[in-house]
N, C-alpha and C positions, 0 to 999 in steps of 0.2 A: 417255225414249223407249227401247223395248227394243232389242239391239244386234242385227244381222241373226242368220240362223240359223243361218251357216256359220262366222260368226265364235262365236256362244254354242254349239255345239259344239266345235266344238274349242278355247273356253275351259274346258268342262265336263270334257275328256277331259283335259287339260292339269294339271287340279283333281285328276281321280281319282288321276290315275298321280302324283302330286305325296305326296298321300296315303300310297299303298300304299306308296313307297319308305322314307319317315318311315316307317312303321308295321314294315318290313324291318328299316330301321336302327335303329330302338330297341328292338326286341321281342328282337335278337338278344344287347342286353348285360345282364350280371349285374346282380345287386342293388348290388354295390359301385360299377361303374361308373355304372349310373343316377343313384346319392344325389351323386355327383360330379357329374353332366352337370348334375343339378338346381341346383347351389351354384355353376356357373362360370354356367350360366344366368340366374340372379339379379344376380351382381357385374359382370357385362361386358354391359350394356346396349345396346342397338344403335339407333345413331341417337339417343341421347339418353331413348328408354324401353327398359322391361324389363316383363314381364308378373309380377303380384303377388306377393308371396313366399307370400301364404295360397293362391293358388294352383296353388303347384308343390310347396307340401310336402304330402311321401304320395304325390303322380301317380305313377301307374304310367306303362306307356309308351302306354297307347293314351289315359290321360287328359292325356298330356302331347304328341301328338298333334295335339290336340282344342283343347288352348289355347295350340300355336304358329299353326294354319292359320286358328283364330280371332283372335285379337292381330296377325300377320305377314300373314295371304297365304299360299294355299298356296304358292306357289315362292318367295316372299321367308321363308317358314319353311326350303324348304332349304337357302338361304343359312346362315341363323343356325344349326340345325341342325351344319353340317358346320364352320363356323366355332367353336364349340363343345366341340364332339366334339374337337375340335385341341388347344382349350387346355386340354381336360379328361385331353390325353395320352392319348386313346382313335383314336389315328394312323389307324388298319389300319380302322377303322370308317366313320372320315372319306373318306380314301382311294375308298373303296368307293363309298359314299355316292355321289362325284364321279363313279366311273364309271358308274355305275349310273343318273345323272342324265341323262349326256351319251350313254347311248344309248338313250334310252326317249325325251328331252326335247330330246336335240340343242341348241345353243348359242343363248340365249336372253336375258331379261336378266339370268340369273347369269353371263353371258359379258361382262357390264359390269361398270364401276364402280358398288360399293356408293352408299347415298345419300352417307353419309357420306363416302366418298374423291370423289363427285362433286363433292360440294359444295365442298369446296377448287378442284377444274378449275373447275368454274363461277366462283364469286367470281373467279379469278384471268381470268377470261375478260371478264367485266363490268369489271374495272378497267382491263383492254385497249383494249377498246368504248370504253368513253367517258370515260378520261382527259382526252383531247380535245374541245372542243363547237367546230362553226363559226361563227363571226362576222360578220356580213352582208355581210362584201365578200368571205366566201368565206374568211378566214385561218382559220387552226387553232388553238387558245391551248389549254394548261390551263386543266379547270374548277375549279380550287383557284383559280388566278390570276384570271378572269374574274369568276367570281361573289359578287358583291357581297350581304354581307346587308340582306334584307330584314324588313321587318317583318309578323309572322304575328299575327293577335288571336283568340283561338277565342273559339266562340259565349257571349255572353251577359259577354264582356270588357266591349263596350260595350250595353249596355242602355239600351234606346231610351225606357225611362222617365229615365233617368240625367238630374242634372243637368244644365243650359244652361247651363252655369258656367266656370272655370278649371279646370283637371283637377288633381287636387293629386298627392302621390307615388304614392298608392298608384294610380291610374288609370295613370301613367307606365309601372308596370309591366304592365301589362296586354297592352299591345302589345309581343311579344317579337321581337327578333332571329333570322333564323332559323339558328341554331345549330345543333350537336348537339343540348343539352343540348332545347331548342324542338322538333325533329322528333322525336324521341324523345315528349314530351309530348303528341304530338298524338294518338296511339293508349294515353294514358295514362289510371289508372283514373277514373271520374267521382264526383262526393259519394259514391254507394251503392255505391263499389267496382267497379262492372262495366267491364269496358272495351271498348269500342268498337271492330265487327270492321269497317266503314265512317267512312272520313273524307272528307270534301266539304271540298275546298281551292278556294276565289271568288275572283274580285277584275279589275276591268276589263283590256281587252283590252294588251297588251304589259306588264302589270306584273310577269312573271317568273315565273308561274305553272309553265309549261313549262321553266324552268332550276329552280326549286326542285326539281321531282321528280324530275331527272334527277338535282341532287345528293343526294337521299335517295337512287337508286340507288345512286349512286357510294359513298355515304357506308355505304350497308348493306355494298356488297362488301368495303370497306375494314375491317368489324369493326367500326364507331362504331355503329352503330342497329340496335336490335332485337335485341340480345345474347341467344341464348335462347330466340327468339322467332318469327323468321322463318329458315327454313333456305336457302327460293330467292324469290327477288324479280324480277319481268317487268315491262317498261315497253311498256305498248300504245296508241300514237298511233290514236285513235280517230277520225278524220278517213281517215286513210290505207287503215284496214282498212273502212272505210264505204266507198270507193271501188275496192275491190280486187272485182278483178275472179272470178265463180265463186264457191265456196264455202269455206268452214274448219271447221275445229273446234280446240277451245279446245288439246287434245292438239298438235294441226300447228303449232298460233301457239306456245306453249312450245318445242319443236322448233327452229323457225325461230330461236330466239334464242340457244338449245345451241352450242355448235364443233362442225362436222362432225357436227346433227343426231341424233347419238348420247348420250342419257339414258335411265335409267329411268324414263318419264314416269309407268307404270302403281307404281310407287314415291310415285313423289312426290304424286301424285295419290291415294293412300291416304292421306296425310297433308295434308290438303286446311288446316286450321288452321295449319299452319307454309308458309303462300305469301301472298305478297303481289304482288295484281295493281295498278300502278300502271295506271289508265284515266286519259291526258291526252288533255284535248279532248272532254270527256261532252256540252257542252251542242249538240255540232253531228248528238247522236243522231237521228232522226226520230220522230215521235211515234210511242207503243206500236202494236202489231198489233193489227186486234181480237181484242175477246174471246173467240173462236173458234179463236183461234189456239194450237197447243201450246208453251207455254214448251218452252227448250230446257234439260234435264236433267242432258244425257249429254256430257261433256268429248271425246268420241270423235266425237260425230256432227257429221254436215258439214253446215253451217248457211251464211245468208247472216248477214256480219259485224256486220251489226246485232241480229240475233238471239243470238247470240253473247255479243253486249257488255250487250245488255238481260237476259240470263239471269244474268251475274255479275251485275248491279246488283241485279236482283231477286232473289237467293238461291236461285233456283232451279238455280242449276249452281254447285257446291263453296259451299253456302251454310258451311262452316265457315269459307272460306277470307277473309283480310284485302284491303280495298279503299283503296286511294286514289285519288280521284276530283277532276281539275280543271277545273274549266270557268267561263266567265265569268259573273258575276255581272247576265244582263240579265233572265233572270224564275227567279231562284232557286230558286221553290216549285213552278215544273214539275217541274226536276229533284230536289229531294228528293223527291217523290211518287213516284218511281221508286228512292229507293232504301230500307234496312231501315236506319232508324232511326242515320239517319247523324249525326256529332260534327262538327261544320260551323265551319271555319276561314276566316278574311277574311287575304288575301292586300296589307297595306296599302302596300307600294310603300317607296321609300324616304324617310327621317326626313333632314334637311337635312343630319346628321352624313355619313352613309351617300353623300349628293349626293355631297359633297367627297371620299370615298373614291372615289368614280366616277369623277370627273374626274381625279385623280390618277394611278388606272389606267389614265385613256386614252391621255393626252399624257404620261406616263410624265416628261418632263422638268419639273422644278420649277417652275418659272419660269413656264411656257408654260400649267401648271395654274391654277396661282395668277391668271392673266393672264385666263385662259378661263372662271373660277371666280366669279371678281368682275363681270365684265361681265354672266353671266345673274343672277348674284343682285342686280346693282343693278333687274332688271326684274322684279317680286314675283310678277304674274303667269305669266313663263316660268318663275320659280324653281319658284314652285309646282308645274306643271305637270312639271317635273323628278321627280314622286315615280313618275313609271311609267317604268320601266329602260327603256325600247325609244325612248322619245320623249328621253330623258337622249341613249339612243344618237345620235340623229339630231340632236341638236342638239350634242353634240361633235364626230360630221363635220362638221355645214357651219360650225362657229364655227374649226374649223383650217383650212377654205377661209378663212372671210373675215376670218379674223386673218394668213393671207398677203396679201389683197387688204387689208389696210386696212381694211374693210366691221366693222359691229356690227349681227349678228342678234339682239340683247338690245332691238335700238330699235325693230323691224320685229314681233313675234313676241310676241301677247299670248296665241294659243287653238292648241289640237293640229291644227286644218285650216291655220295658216299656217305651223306649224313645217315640217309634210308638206310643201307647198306652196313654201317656200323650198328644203327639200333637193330638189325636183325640179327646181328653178328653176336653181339651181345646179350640178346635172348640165349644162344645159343652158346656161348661159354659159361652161360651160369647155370643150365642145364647136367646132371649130375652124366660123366661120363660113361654109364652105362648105358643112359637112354639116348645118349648120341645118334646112334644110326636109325633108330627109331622117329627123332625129333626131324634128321635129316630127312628122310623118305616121308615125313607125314607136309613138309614144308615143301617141297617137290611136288606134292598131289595138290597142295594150297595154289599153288603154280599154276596150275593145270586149271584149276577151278574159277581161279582170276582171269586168266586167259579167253575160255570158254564164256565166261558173264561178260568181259571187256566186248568180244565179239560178236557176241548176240545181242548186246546193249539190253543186259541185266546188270544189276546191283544188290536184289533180294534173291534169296537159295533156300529152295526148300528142304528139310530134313531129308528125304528121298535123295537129293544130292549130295549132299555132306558124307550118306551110307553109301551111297556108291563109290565114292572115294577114300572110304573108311576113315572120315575126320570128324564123325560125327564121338561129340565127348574126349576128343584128344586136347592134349593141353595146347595145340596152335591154334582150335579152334578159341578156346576160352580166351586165347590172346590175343588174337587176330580179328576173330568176328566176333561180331556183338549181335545179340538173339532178340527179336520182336515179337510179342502173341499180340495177334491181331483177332479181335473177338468175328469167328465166322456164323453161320446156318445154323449147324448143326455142334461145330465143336472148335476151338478154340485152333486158329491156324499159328504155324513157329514158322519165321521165317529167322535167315541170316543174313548180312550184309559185313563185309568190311568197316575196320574201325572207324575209315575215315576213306573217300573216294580213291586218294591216291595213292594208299595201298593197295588198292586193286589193280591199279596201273603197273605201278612198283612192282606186284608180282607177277603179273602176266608179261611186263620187258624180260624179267627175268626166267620165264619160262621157255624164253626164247633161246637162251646159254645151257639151257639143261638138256640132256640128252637121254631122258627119261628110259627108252627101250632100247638104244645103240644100232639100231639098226634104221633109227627115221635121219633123215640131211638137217639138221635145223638150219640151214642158209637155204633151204626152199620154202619153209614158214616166213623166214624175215623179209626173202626176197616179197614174197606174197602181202605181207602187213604193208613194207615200205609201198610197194608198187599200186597197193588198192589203195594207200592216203598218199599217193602223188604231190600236195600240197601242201601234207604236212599240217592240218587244219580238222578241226572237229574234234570229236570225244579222242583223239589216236593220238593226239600233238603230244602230252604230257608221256605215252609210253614209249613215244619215240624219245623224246629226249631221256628218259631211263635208259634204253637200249642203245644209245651210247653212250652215256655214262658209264654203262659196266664194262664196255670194250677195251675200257684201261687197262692194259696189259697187267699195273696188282691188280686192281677191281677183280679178273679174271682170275689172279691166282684166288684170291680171298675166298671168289666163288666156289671155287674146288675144294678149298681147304674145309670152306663150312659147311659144304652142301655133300659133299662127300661125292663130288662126278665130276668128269673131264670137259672141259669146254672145245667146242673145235674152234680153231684158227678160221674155219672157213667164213663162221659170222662175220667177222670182224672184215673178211676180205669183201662178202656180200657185200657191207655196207656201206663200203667205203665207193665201189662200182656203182653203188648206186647214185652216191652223193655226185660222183664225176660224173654220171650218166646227168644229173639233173642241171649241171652246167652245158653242157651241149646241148638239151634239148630249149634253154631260157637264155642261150646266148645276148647279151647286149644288142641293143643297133646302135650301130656307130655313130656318133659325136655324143655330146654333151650337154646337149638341148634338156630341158625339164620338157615331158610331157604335156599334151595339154590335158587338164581337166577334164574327164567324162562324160558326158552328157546322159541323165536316165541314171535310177537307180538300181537296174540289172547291171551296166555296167559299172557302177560307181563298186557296187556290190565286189564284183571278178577283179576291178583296179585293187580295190581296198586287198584282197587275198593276196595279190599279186606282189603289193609294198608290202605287205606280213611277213611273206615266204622267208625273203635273205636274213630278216630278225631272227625266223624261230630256227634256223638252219643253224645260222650265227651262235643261238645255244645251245643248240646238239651236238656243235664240235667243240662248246668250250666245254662243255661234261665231259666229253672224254679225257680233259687234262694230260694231253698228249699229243704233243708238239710235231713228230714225226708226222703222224696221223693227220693233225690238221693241214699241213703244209701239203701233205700228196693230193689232203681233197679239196685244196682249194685251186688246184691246178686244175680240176675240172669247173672252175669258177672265176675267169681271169677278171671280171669287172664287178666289184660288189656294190650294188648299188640301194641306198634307204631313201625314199621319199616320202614325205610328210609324215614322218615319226617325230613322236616326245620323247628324244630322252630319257629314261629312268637310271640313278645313279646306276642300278644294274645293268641295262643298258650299255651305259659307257664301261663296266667294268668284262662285257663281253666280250664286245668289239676293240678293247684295248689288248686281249688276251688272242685273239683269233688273227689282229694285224700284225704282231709280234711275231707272231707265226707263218706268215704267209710267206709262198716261194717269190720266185726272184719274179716281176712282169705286174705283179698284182696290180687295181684299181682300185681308188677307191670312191663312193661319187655319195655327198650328202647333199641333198635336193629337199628346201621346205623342212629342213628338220629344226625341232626346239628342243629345249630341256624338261624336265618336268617340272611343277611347283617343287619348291625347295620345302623340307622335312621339320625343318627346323627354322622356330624365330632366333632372329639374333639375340646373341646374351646382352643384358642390360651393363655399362661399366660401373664398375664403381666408383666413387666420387674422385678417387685417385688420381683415377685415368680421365674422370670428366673433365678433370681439372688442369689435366696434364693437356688435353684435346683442346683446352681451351686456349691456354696460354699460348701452345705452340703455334697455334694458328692453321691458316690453310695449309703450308708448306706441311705442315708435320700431316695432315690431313691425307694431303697429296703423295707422301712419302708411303703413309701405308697403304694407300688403296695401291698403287704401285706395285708393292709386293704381293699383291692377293693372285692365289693362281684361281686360272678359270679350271670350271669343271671338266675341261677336255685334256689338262694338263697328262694327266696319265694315259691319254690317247696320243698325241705328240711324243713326249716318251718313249714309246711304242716304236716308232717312226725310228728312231734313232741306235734303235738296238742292230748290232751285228748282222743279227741272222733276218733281220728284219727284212722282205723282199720289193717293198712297196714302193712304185714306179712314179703312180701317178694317183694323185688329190685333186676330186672338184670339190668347191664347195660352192653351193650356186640358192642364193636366198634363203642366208642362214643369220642374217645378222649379224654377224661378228663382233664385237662386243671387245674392248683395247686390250683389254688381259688374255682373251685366244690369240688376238693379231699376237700380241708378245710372247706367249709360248709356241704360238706355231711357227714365230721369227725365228724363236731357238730352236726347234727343231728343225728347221732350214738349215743351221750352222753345221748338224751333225747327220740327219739321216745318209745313211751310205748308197741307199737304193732310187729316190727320189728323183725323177728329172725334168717331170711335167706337175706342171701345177696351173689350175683354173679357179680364179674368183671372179666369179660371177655375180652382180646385182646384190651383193651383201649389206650394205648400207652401211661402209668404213666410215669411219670418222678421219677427220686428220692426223689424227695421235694414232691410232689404227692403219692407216697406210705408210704412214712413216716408220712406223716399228719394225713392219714387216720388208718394208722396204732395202731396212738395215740387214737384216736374214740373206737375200734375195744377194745383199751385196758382199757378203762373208765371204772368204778365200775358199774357204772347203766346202759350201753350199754348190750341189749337184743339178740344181732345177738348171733345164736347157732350153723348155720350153715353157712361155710364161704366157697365161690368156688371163685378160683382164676386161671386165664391162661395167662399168664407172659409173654411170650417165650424173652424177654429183660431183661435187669437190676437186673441178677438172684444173682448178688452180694449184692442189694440191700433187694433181701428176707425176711435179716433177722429181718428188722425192724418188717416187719408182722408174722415173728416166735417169735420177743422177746412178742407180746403181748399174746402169747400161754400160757404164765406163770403168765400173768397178770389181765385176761381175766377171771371172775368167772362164764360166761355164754356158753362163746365156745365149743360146743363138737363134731362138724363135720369139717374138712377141705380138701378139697378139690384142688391138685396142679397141678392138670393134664395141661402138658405142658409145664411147669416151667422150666423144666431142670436143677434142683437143681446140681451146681458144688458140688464138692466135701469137702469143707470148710463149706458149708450149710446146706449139711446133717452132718455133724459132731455137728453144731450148732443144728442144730434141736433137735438130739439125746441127749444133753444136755438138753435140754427144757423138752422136754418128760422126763424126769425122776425126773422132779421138783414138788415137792407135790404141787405147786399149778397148775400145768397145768392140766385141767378136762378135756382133748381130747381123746374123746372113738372109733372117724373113723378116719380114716388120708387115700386119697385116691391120685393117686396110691398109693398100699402100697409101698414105700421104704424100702432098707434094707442097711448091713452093707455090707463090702467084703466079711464077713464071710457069707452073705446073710442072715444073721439072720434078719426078720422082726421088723424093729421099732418101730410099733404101739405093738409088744408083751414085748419087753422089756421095755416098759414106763408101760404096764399093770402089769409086773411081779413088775416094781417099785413100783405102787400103792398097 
């Protein structure tokens, strides 16, 4: 956008007169002094460049001129300029210069600090800033001391074609610590050398997204990151400046984070490749303007802050300059579509090691760690759930509550809506019984207030609203939100925000159970939340998974008990119509083909929502931890299908909860799925066991890789239980890896529901077909129908045709692709004609040379 015209005037006169003094002061020195000015010009670089040396040997003074105002700026050329002339001992020149500047130009930003001397004030300013981070009860700590590492995996760490297997070392590394030596790497060169001027930092809501980038701040100011590379680094909480009230420009926001406002911004901003904008908080952007709309260009012009924030992402403003972008991971491919070709990092939470670091920093005392440590880890499921640092947090406050009271929240706390849930509970019995109904009705309006900010996509509350609700100076607000003065115009602005984003969510799901007046439906509110995020996707994902979490019939008594109000049954029946509603509208198409790949990133974009949906559904009915529940709404769900998912141990510990549960018919179809990078290196042995590894040799080798289970073991498991309903299994370009084949062999032996099974294009090994082969052939093994597409190891077939004769359930198979040599169909036709092989389809049909049909002559056998 061009800059108005009173300011591009007297930018232009500012230009001239800049000029004509340079041209004053060089035109008046000898040939001796020049070939000098040229040679100190060259050796004493400024800011870290220097303009070419093929360029300044020979210049005269009007061509030298010509390529400082070009290289520099005209007025950051008089800086260098008279800086030069000083150390070239041309004094009396300099001098001049100075004055000659300061009464034509008057005191400007040569009346500042150079970049280079800024840049020490600054660094020294930013380490000032945020040495310190707050901590949810409002304490101060060091961020060296608080910040616990976590685990960072960049793109394509985990590859979603990757094995379904045990991760062995080298995946171990994959997943890095976030270190120096890790944030450094994440803007580091890629295979073709380029490096990457945007990074996209994901990963679910409280997993430390927002403490990683404040220690890359920290950690730039301090001289560890980006040596070289970045001169000034800005952190812009992109939620807050969405909210902010009027207009900005990119120029004011850099400012605002200066001491005393005072920098060369028009400096720094010529050097647009040496800045680093840290954007935390991208995904709560609002969808792009239309396309009518003028990107924003110009670092000076006064925009509203979302235009602002969408013009960095888009390159359209200081496209040289460096980005780091964090936002949560609930539709990913929106926000990459907005930004240039971004190096995209998974923010994995903490690794069990990392746990125990946590807890140690909390309760600081030994003992008390140790004590705190054990008791969540005997409960697998809270362990688990321990890998996101804010939920760690919340469940070391209330286990130091209820390790004073005697109480074990390791017994009570299997899903993140009962961890929540318990720390409110617990605010709430340490509250002195008189002020009970007081605390309860002020937590109820807190509700209300969550709800409304969720809705309208706020996060900051003005005083004015807290009094309208009468929570202004209540003791929920003291504990729940945390107070900001933002210095305004005229007088000092107070805003409020929640301690942490996903108690805003937390409370606005449970606004939905409260029946505030008695006389409103709250299943017309849910119906309305559910049906306007149809997808399940955006800022709404995280309340929905709340809002069933609390539909756990105790969750529901709890709520009543603490909240002092009746919940209706009717929520609970909304949502369940709706989930079945969402089955009939996304029905499957029939067979079992993968997709193909989308063409265009619009629709890679809707594909990518589309494989999201059955995940995040998948953990809105394991919150509910309630079996019944699950079971009725996945009958509105008969085919569940994940393509091109990673894995995350949590992951698999959903999906192992949700299949156990399913009614009788179930599907289940994994397409393109991997694991995540593994959490942990393996342990080092001790010489004991080196030496015991060595002696034994392979065989002992081979013995214990053998007993190793794969990570899906508890998903098979699953398969096997009673109540379990699950009919049929694809799993089609997944890997398979010898140790699934051998648990999923075992679960072949037992599931009770199972009758079709499809492996498809897996890349089995021999020892992997054989194992399962064995499954396939077990007496009480139910599969009836068996699809298999091989196009490898077609000599190895025959283990899965000898179980043809062994097999008292099989009666469909299925080989299309296989490429049966000729030694296999000979086999085969053997098998067929064996009174116990009961195979009534055999597809393709194969035949003999004689082309006689095989599947006729085993029936003419029978």
């Amino acid at each position: 956008m061009d800059q108005p015209e009173d300011f591009q005037s007297g930018a232009e006169f500012r230009a001239a007169t800049a000029r004509e003094l340079l041209q004053r002061a060089l035109e008046n020195l000898s040939q001796e002094h020049l070939k000098r000015f040229r040679h100190k010009l060259r050796d004493a670089p400024q800011d870290g460049r220097s303009i070419p040396w093929g360029r300044l040997q020979g210049a005269d003074a009007l061509n030298l001129v010509e390529e400082l105002i070009q290289f520099y700026g005209p007025e950051p050329a008089l800086d260098v300029t008279r800086k030069t002339l000083k150390r070239a001992d041309i004094r009396d020149v300099a001098e001049q210069l100075k004055e000659d500047r300061l009464k034509r130009l008057g005191p400007s930003s040569s009346s500042l600090l150079s970049v280079s001397e800024y840049k020490k004030k600054y660094r020294e300013h930013v380490l000032q800033q945020h040495a310190k981070v707050k901590e949810r009860n409002a304490r101060s700590v060091k961020i060296n001391k608080r910040f616990t590492k976590l685990l960072i995996a960049r793109e394509g760490a985990a590859s979603v074609d990757g094995a379904l297997g045990p991760a062995d070392e080298r995946e171990a590394q994959r997943a890095r610590r976030s270190d120096t030596h890790t944030f450094n790497r994440l803007f580091g060169r890629d295979g073709e050398g380029q490096r990457p001027l945007t990074v996209l930092l994901q990963g679910p809501a409280g997993i430390g997204k927002t403490m990683a980038a404040k220690k890359i701040l920290y950690d730039w100011a301090a001289g560890k990151l980006y040596h070289g590379q970045v001169d000034f680094a800005f952190f812009l909480p992109c939620r807050e400046l969405l909210e902010r009230p009027g207009t900005c420009s990119l120029a004011g926001l850099i400012l605002d984070q200066c001491p005393g406002r005072s920098a060369p911004v028009q400096l720094l901003l010529a050097r647009a490749e040496r800045l680093l904008f840290i954007l935390d908080g991208a995904d709560e952007l609002p969808p792009p303007a239309p396309a009518d709309a003028a990107p924003c260009t110009d670092p000076f012009e006064e925009a509203e802050g979302a235009r602002v924030l969408s013009g960095l992402m888009g390159k359209t403003l200081l496209p040289g300059a460096r980005l780091l972008v964090t936002a949560r991971a609930t539709a990913p491919g929106r926000l990459q579509s907005r930004l240039c070709s971004p190096q995209c990092a998974e923010v994995c939470g903490f690794s069990d090691k990392d746990k125990k670091k946590y807890f140690h920093k909390f309760f600081r005392e030994e003992w008390l760690a140790e004590q705190a440590y054990r008791s969540v880890k005997e409960n697998e499921t809270l362990f688990a759930l321990c890998f996101v640092p804010f939920v760690c947090w919340i469940v070391c406050t209330v286990l130091r509550q209820q390790l004073d009271l005697g109480q074990d929240l390791s017994r009570t706390s299997k899903t993140t809506t009962s961890v929540y849930l318990f720390f409110v509970a617990s605010f709430l019995s340490s509250a002195p019984a008189a002020d009970g109904p007081q605390v309860q009705g002020e937590l109820r309006k807190l509700c209300r207030l969550a709800r409304e900010g969720l809705l309208g996509h706020r996060a900051q509350f003005a005083e004015k609203d807290l009094e309208r609700l009468q929570l202004r100076g209540s003791k929920i607000q003291r504990l729940f939100l945390s107070k900001k003065e933002l210095p305004g115009v005229l007088e000092t602005e107070v805003t409020y925000q929640f301690m942490d984003q996903s108690f805003q969510e937390f409370f606005a799901a449970l606004s939905y159970l409260l029946d505030d007046k008695g006389d409103r439906a709250p299943a017309d509110s849910v119906g309305a939340l559910l049906r306007g995020n149809a997808e399940l996707r955006g800022h709404l994902a995280l309340t929905t998974r709340f809002l069933f979490g609390l539909l756990n019939t105790e969750r529901m008594r709890d709520v009543e008990r603490h909240f002092g109000c009746v919940v209706s049954e009717r929520v609970k029946q909304d949502v369940l119509r709706w989930v079945q509603d969402q089955g009939h509208q996304r029905a499957a198409p029939e067979g079992t083909q993968e997709r193909e790949a989308p063409e265009g990133r619009e629709e890679l974009e809707e594909d990518e929502g589309e494989l999201n949906y059955v995940l995040e559904l998948l953990y809105c009915l394991y919150e509910t931890q309630e079996g019944a529940f699950v079971s009725q709404a996945l009958r509105g769900l008969p085919e569940l299908a994940l393509e091109r998912v990673c894995l995350s141990r949590m992951d698999v510990v959903v999906l192992t909860y949700c299949i156990r549960c399913c009614p009788e018919g179930q599907a289940l179809r994994l397409v393109s799925c991997g694991l995540a990078p593994a959490h942990e290196k393996k342990k080092k042995k001790n010489l004991m066991k080196r030496l015991h590894g060595s002696l034994g040799g392979s065989s002992s080798q081979a013995t214990m890789k053998k007993t190793q289970a794969s990570p899906l073991r508890s998903l098979f498991e699953a398969m096997t239980d009673q109540h379990c309903g699950l009919s049929s299994l694809t799993l089609c370009r997944c890997k398979l890896s010898d140790s699934v084949c051998r648990d999923l062999s075992e679960a072949l032996r037992a599931a009770p529901a199972l009758t079709e099974l499809g492996l498809l294009q897996n890349g089995l090994s021999e020892a992997g077909l054989r194992v399962l082969s064995e499954g396939l052939a077990w007496p009480q093994c139910r599969v009836r129908k068996l699809r298999v597409q091989q196009p490898t190891l077609q000599e190895a077939l025959h283990y899965l045709i000898g179980a043809l004769s062994q097999s008292s359930a099989l009666t469909a198979l299925d080989l299309s692709d296989c490429q049966l040599p000729e030694p296999v169909v000979t086999y085969l036709c053997r098998v067929l004609q064996q009174s116990g092989c009961r195979l009534q389809t055999l597809s393709p049909d194969l035949s003999f040379p004689n082309r006689l049909p095989l599947l006729s002559i085993h029936m003419a056998a029978v």
